[in-house]
N, CA, C and O of each residue as an XYZ file, in Angstrom:
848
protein
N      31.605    -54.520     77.786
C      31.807    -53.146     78.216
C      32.348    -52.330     77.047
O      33.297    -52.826     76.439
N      31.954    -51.337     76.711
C      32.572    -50.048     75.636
C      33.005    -48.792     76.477
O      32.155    -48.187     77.131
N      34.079    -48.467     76.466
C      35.064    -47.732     76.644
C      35.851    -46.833     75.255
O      36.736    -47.032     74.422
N      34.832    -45.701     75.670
C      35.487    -44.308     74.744
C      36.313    -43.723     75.479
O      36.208    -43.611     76.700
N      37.038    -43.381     74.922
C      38.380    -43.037     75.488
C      38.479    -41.973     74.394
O      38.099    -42.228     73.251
N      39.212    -40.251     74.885
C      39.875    -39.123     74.412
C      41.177    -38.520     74.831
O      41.600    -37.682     75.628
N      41.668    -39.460     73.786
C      43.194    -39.504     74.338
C      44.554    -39.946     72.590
O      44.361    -40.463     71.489
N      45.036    -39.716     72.869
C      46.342    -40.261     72.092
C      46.221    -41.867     72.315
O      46.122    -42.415     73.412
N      46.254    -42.579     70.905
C      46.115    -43.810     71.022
C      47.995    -44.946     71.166
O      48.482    -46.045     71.433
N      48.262    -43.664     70.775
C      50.323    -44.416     71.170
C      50.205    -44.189     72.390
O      50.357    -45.292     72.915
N      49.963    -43.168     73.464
C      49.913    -43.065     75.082
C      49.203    -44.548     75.185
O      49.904    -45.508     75.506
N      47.772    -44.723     74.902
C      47.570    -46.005     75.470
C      48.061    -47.029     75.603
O      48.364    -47.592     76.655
N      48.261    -47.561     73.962
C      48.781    -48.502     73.600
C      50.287    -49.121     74.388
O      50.594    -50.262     74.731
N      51.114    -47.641     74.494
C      52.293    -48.418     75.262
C      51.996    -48.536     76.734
O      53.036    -48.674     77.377
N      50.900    -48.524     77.472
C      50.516    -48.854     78.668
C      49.718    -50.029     79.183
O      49.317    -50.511     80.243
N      49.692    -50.286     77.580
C      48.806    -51.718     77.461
C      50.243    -52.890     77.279
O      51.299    -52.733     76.667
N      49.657    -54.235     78.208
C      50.440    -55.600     77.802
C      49.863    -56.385     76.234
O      48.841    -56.339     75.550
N      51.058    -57.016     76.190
C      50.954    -57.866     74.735
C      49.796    -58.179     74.425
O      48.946    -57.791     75.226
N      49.404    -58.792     73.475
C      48.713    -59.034     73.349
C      47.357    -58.881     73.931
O      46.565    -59.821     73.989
N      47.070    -57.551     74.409
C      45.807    -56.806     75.243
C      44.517    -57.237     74.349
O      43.383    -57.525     74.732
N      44.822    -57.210     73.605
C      43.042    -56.905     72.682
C      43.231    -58.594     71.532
O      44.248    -59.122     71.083
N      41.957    -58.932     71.424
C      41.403    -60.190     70.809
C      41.814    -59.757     69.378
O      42.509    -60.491     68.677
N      41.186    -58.047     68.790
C      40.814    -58.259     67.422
C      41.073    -56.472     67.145
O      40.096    -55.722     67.116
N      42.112    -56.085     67.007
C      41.849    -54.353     66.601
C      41.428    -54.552     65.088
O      41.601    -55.342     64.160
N      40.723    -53.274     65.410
C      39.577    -52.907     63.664
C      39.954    -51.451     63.643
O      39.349    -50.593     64.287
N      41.167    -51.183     62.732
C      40.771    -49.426     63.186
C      41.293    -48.902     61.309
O      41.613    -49.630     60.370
N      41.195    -47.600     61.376
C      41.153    -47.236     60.414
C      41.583    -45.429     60.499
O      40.857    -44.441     60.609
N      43.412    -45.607     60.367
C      44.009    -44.515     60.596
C      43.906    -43.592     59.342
O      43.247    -44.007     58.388
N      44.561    -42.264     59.268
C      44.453    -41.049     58.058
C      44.944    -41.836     57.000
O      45.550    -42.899     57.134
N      44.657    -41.271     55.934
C      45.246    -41.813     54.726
C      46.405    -41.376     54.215
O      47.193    -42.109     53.617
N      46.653    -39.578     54.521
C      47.636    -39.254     54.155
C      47.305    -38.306     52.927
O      48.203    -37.705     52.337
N      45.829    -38.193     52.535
C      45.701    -37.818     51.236
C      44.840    -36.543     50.941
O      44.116    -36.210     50.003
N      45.285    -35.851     52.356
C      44.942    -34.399     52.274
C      43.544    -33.918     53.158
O      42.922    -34.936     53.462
N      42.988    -32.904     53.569
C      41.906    -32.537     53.675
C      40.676    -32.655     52.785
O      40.837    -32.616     51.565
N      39.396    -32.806     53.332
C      38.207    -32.943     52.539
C      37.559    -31.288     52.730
O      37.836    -30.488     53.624
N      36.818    -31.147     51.818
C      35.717    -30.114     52.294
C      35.302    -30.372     53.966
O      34.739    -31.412     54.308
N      35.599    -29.467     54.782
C      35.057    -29.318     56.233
C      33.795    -29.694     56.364
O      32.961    -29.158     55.635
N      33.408    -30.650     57.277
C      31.643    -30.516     57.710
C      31.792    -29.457     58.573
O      32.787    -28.800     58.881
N      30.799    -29.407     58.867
C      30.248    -28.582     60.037
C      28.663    -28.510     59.879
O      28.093    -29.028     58.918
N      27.938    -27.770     60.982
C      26.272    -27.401     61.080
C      25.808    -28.844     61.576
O      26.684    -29.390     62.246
N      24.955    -29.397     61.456
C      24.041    -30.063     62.064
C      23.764    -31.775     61.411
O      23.835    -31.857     60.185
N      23.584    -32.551     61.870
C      23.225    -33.909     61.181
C      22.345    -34.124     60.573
O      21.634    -33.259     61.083
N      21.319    -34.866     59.391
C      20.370    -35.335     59.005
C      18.947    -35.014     59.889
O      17.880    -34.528     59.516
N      19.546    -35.653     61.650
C      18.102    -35.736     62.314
C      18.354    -34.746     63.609
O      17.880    -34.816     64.743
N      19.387    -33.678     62.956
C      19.706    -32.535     64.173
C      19.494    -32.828     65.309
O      18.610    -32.228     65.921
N      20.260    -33.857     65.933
C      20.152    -34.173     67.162
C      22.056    -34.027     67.440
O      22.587    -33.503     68.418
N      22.723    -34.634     66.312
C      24.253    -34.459     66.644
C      24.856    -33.345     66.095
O      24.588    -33.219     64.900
N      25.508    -32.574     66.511
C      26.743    -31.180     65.621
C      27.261    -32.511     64.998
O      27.313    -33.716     65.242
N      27.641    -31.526     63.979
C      28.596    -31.955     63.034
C      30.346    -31.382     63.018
O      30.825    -30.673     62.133
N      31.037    -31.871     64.155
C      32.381    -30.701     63.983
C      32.984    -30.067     62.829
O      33.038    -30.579     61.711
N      33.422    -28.964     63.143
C      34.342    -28.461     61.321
C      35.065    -29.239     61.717
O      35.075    -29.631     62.884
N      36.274    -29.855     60.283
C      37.117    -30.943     60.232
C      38.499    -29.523     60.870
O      38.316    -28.330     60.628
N      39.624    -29.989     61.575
C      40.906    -29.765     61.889
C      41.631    -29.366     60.642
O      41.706    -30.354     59.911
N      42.184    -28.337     60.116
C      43.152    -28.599     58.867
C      44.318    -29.164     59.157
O      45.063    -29.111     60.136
N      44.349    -29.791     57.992
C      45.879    -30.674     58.230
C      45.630    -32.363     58.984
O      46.599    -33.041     59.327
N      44.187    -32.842     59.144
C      43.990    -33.901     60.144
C      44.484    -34.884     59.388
O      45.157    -35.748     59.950
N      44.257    -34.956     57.981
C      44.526    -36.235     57.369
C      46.093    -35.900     56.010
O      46.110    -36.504     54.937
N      47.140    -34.940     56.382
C      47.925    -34.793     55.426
C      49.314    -35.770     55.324
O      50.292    -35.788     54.577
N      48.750    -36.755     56.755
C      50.357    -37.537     56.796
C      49.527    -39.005     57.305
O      48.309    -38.973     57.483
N      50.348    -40.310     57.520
C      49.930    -41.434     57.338
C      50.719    -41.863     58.914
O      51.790    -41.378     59.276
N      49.788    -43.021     59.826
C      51.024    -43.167     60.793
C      52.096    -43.593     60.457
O      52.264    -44.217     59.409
N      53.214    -43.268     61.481
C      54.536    -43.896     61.553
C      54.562    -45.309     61.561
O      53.543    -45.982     61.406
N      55.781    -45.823     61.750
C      56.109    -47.028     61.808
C      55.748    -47.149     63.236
O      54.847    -47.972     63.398
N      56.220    -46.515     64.469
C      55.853    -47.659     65.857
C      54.834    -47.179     66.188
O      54.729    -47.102     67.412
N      53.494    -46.579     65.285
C      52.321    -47.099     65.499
C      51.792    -48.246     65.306
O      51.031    -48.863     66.052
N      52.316    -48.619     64.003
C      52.321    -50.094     63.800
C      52.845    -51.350     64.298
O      52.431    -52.509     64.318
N      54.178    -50.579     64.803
C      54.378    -51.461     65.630
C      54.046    -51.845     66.721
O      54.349    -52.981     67.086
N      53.138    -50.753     67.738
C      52.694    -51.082     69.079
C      51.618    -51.679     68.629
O      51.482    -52.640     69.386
N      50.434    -51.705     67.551
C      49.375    -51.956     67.303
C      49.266    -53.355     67.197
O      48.323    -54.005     67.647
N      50.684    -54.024     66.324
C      51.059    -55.409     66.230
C      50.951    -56.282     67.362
O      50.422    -57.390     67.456
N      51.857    -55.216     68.633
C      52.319    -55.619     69.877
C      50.758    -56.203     70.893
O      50.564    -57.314     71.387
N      49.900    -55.024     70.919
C      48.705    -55.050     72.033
C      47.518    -56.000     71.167
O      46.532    -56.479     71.727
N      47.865    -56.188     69.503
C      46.667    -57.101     69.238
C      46.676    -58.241     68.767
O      47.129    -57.976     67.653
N      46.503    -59.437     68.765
C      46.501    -60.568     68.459
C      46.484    -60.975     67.199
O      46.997    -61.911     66.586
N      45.547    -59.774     66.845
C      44.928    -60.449     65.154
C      44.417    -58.165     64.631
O      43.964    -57.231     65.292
N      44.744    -58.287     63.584
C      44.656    -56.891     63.116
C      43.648    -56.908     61.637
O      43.838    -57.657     60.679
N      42.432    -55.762     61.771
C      41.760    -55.385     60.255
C      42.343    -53.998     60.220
O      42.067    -53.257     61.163
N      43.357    -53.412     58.950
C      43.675    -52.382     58.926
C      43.267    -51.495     57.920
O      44.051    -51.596     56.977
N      41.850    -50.169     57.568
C      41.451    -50.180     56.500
C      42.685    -49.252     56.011
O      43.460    -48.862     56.884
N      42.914    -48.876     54.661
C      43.797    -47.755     53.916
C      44.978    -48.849     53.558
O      46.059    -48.346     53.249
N      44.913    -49.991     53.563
C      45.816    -50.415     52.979
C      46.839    -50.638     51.950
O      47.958    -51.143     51.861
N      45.969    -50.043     51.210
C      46.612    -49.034     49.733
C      47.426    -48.326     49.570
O      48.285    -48.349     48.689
N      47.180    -47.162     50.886
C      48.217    -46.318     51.054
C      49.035    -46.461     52.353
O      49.507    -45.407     52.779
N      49.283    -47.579     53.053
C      50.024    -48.116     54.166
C      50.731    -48.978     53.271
O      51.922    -48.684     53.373
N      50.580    -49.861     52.480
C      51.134    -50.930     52.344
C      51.607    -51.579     53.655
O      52.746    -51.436     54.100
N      50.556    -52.366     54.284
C      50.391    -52.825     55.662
C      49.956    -54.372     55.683
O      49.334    -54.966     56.564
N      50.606    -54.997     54.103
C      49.965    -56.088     54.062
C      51.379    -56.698     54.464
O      52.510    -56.248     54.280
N      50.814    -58.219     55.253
C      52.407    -59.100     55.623
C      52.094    -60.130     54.706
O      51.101    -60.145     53.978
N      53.084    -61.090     54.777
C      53.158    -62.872     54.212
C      51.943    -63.474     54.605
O      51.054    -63.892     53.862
N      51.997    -63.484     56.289
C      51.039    -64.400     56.753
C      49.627    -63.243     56.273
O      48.589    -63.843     56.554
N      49.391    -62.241     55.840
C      47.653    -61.801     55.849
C      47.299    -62.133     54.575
O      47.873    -62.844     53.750
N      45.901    -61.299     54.505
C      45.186    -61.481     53.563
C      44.507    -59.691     53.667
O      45.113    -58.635     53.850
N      42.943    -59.987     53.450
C      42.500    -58.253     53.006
C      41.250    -58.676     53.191
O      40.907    -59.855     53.286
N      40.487    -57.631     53.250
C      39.155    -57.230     52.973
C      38.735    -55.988     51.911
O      39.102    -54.813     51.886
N      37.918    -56.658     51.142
C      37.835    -55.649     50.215
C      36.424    -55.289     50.109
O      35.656    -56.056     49.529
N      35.931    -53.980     50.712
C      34.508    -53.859     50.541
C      34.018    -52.635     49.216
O      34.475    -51.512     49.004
N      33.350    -53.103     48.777
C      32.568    -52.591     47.524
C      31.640    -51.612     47.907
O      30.849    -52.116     48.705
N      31.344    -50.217     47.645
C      30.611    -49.291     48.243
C      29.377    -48.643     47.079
O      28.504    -47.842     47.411
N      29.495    -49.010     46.166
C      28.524    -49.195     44.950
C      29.439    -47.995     44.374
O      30.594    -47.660     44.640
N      28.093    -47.275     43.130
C      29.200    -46.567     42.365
C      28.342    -44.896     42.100
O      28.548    -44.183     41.118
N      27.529    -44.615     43.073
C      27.005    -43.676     43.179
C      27.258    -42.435     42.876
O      26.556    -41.665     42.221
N      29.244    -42.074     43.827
C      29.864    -41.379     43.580
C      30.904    -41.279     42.690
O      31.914    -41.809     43.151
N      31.068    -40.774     41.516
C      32.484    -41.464     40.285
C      33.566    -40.369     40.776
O      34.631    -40.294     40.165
N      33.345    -39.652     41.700
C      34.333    -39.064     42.304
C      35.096    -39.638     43.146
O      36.254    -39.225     43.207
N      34.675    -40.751     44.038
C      35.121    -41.597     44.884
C      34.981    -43.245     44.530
O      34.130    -43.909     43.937
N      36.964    -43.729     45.571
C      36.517    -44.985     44.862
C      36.043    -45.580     45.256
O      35.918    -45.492     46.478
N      35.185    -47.024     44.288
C      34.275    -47.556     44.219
C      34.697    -48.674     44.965
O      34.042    -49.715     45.002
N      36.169    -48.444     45.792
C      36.393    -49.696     47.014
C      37.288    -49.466     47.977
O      38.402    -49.193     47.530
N      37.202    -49.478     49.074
C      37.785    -49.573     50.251
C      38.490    -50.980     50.177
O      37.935    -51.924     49.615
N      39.738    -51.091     50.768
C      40.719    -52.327     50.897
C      41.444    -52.190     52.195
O      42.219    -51.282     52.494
N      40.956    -53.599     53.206
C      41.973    -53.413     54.667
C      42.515    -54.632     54.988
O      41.993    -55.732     55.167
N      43.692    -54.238     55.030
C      44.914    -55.753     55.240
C      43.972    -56.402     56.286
O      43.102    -55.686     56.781
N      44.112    -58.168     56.797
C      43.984    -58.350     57.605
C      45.287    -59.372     58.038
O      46.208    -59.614     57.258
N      45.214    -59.822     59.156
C      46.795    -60.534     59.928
C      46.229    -61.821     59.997
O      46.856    -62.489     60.819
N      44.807    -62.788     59.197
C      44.427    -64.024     59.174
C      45.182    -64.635     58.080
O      45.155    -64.176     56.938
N      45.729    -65.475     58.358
C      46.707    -66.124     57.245
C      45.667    -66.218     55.749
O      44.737    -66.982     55.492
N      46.044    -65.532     55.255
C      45.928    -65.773     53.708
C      44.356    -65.823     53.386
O      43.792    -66.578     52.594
N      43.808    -64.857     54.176
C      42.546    -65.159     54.054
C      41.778    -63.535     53.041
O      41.970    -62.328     53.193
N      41.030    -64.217     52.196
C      40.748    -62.313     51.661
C      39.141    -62.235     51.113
O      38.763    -62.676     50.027
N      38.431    -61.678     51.960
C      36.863    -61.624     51.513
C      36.545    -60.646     50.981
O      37.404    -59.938     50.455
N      35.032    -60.265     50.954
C      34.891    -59.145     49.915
C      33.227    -59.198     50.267
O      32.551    -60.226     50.279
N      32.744    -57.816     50.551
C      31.397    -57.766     51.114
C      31.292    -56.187     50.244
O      32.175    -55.348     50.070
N      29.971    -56.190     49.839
C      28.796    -54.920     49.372
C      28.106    -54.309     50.406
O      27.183    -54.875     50.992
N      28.589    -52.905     50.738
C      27.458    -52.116     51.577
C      27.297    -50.958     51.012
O      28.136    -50.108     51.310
N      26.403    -50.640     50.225
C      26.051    -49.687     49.725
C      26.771    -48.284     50.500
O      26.197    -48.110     51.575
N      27.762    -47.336     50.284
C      27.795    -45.894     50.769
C      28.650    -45.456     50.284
O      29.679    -46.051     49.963
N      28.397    -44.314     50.128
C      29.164    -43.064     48.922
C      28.838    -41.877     50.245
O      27.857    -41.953     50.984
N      29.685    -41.022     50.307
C      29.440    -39.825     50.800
C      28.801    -38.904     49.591
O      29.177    -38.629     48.452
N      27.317    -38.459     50.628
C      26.613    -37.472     50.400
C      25.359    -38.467     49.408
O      24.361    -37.983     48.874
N      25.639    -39.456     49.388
C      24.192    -40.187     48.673
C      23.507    -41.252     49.633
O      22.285    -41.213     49.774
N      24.503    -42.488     50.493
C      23.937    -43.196     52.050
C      24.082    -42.904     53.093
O      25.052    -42.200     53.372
N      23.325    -43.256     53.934
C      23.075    -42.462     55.217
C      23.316    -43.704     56.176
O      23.248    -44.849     55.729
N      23.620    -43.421     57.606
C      23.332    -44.366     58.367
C      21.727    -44.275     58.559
O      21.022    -43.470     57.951
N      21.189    -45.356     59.629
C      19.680    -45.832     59.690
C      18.721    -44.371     60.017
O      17.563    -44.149     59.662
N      19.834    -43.322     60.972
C      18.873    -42.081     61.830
C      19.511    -40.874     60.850
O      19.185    -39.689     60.913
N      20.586    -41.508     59.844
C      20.878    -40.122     59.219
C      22.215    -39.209     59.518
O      22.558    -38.110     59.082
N      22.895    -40.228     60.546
C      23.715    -39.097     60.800
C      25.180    -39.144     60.441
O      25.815    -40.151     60.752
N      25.756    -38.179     59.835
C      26.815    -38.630     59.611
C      27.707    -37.248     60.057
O      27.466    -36.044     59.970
N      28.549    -37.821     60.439
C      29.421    -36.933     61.674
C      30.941    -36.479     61.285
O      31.522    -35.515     61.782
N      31.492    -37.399     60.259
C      32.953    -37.354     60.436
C      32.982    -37.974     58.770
O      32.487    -38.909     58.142
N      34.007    -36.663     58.497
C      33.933    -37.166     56.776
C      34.903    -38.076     55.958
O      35.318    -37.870     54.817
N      35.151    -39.026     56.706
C      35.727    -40.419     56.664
C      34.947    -41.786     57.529
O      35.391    -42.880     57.876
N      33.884    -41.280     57.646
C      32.979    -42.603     58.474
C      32.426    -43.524     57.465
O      32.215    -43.424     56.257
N      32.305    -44.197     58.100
C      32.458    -45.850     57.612
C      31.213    -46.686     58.510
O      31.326    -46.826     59.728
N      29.862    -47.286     57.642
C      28.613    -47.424     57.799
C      28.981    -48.648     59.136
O      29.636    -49.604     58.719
N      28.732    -48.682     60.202
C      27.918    -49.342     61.449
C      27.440    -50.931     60.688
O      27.469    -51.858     61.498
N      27.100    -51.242     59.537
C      26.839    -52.841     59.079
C      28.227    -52.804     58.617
O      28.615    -53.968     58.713
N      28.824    -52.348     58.333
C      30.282    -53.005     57.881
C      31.279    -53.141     59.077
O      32.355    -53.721     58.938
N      30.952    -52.684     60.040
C      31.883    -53.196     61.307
C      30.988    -54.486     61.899
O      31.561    -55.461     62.384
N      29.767    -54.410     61.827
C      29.096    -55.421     62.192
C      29.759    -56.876     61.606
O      30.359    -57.762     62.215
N      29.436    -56.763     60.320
C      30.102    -57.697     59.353
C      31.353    -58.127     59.355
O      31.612    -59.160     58.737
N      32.269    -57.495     59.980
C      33.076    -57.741     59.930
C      33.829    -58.222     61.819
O      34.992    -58.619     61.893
N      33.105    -58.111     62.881
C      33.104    -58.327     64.123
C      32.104    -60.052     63.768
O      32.284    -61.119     64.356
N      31.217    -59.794     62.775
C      30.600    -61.713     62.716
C      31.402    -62.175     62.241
O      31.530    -63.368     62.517
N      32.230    -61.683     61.448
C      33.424    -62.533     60.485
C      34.464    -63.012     60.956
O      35.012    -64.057     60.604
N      34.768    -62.326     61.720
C      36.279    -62.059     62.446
C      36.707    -62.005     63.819
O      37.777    -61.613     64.286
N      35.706    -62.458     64.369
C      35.450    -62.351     66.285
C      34.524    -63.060     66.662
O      33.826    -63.754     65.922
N      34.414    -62.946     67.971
C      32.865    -64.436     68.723
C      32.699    -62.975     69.504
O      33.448    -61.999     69.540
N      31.613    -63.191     70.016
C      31.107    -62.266     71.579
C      32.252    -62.265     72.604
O      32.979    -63.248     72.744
N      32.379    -61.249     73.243
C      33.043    -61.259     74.250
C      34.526    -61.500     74.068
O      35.221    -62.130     74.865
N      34.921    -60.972     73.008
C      36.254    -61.262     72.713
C      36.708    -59.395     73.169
O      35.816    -58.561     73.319
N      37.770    -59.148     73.279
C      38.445    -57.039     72.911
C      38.529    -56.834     72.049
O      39.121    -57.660     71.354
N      38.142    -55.902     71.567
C      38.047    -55.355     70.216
C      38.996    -53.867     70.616
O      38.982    -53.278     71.697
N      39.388    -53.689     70.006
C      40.588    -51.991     69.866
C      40.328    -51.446     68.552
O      40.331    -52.066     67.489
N      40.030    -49.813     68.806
C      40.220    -49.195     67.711
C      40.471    -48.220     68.218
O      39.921    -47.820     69.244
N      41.463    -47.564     67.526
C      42.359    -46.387     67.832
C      41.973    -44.969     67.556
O      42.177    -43.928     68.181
N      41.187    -45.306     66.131
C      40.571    -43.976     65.537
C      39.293    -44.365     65.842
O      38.722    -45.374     65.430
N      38.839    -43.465     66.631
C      37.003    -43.660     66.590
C      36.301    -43.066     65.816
O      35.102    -43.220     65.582
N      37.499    -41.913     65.118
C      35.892    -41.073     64.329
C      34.662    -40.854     64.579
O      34.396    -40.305     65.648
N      33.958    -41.095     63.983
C      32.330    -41.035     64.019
C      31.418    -42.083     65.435
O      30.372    -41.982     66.076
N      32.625    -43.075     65.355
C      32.200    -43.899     66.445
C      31.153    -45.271     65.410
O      30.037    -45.413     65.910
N      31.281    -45.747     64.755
C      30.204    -46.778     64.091
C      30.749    -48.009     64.214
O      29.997    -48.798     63.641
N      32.087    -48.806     64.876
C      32.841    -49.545     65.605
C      32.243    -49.563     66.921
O      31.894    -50.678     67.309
N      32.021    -48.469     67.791
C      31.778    -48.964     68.837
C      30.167    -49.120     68.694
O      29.673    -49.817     69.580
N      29.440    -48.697     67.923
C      27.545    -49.340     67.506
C      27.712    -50.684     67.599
O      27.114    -51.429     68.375
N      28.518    -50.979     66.812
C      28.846    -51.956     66.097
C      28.928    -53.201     67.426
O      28.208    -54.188     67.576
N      30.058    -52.728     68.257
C      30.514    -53.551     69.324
C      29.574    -53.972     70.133
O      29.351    -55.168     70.323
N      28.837    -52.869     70.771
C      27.540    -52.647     71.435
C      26.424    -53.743     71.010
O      25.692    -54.258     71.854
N      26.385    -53.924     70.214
C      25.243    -55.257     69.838
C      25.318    -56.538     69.587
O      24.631    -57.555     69.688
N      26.801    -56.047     69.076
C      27.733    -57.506     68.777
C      27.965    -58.514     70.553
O      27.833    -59.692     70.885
N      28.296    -57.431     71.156
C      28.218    -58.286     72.413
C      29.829    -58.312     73.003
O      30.165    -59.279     73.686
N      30.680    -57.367     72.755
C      32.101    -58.120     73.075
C      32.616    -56.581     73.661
O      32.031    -55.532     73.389
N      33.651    -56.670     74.391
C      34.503    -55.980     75.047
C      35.024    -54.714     73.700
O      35.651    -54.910     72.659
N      34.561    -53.676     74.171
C      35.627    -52.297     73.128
C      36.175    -51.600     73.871
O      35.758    -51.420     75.015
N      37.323    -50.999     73.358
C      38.130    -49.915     73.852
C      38.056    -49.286     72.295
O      38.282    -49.972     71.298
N      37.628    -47.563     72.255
C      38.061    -46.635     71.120
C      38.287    -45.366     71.777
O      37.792    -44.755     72.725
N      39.383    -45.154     70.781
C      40.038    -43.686     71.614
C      39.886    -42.217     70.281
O      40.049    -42.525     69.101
N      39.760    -41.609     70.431
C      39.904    -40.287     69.392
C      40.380    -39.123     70.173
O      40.072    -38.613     71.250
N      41.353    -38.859     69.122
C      42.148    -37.459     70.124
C      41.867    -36.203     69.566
O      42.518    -35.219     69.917
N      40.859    -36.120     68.633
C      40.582    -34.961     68.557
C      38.993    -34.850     69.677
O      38.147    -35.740     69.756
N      38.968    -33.731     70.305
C      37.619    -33.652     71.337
C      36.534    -33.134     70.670
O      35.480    -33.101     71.306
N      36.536    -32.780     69.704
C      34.723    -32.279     69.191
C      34.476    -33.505     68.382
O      33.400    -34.062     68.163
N      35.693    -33.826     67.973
C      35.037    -35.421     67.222
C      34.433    -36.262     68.407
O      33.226    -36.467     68.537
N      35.665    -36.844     69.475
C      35.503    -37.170     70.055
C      33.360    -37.070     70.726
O      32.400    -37.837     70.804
N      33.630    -35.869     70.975
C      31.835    -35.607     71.993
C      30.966    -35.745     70.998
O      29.765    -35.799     71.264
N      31.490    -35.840     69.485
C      30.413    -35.968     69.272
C      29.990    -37.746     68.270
O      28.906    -37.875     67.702
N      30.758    -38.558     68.266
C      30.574    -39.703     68.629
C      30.236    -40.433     70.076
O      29.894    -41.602     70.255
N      30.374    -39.709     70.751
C      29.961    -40.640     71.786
C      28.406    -40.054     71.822
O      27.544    -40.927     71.723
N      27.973    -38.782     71.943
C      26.631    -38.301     71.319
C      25.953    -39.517     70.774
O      25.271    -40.350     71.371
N      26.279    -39.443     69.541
C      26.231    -40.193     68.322
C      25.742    -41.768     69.291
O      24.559    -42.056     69.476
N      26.607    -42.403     69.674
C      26.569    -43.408     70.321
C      25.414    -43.789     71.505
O      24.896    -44.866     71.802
N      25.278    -42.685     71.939
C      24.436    -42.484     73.119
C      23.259    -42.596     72.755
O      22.379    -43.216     73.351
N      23.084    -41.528     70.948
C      21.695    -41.607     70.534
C      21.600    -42.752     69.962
O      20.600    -43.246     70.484
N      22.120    -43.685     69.017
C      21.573    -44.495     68.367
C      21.261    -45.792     69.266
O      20.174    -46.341     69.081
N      22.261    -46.389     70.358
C      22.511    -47.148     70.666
C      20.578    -47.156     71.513
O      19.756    -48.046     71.297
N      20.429    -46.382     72.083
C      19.725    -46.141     72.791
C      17.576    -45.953     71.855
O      16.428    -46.146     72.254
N      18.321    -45.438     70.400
C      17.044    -45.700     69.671
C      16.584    -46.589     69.583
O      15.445    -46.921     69.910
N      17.787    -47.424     68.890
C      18.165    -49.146     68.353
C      17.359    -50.019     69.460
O      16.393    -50.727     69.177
N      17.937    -49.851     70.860
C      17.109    -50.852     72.128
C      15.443    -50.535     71.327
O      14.718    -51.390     70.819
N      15.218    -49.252     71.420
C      13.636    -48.742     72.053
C      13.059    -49.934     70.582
O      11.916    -50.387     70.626
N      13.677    -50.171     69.812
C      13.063    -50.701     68.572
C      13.179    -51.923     67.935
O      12.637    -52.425     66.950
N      14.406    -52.450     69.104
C      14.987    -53.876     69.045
C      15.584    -53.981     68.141
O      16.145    -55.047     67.892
């Protein structure tokens, strides 16, 4: 079952019991300011593109976000780890390589994980404004390509396990979940993001069947 949820993800979380979720994958603000706003239309003008919120990404969560996040999940992938310093004793990391398209942006994403001492490292080609997802659309100007949650739900989970993510953004976690086969909950509290990932979701998920 996938469950989008538009809501505050600390409201949930403290309504949730211990250990609620198998495997959270989420990927909070960085802290490192506003981007140029999207807005207008997607690749295959089927999704809006919301203008970005000012101010969405100028601060980093608190501490008892982290701490409830600890609380409701068993096992944690946290991307921005760089600028969380969110790594413990017992984790390790994921470090994905995004090629080098853009020399404006860096050439790697890094997310703690809570598997003892474990630290991999996977290539998916994407740079903003040079890869696309499969239909083109890109929604939210911190999204993060649909094969790298994949990859990382084969890596790090079986079918039918909960998966939690707090920030849905663009929504390419819950694609992701959707094929993978396992239980999601994602929440986003902003609402034009929000409608328009689940959009997003509605269309691809639904292309993807027609084409297997």
């Amino acid at each position: 079952m996938i469950e989008l949820l538009n809501m505050d993800c600390m409201e949930y979380m403290k309504g949730c019991e211990d250990n609620a979720f198998d495997l959270a994958i989420v990927d909070p603000p960085y802290g490192i300011g506003n981007w140029v706003p999207q807005h207008g239309k997607s690749a295959n003008k089927t999704i809006d593109k919301p203008k970005k919120a000012v101010g969405w990404n100028d601060s980093t969560p608190n501490d008892d976000y982290f701490i409830e996040l600890g609380r409701v999940s068993k096992n944690r992938i946290i991307w921005g780890a760089n600028y969380y310093n969110c790594f413990t004793d017992l984790g390790g990391a994921v470090v994905w390589y995004k090629g080098k398209a853009n020399p404006k942006f860096s050439a790697c994403e890094i997310a703690s994980n809570s598997f003892y001492k474990r630290v991999d490292y996977i290539h998916i080609n994407w740079q903003a404004g040079f890869y696309r997802e499969q239909f083109g659309d890109q929604i939210h100007p911190c999204q993060k390509p649909v094969k790298l949650y994949d990859w990382l739900l084969t890596n790090y989970s079986e079918p039918g396990q909960r998966i939690f993510d707090s920030h849905l953004g663009s929504g390419s976690s819950a694609i992701a979940a959707h094929y993978f086969g396992c239980d999601f909950v994602g929440m986003e509290i902003d609402k034009d993001y929000y409608d328009a990932a689940v959009k997003r979701f509605n269309a691809e998920t639904a292309q993807l069947d027609i084409f297997g």
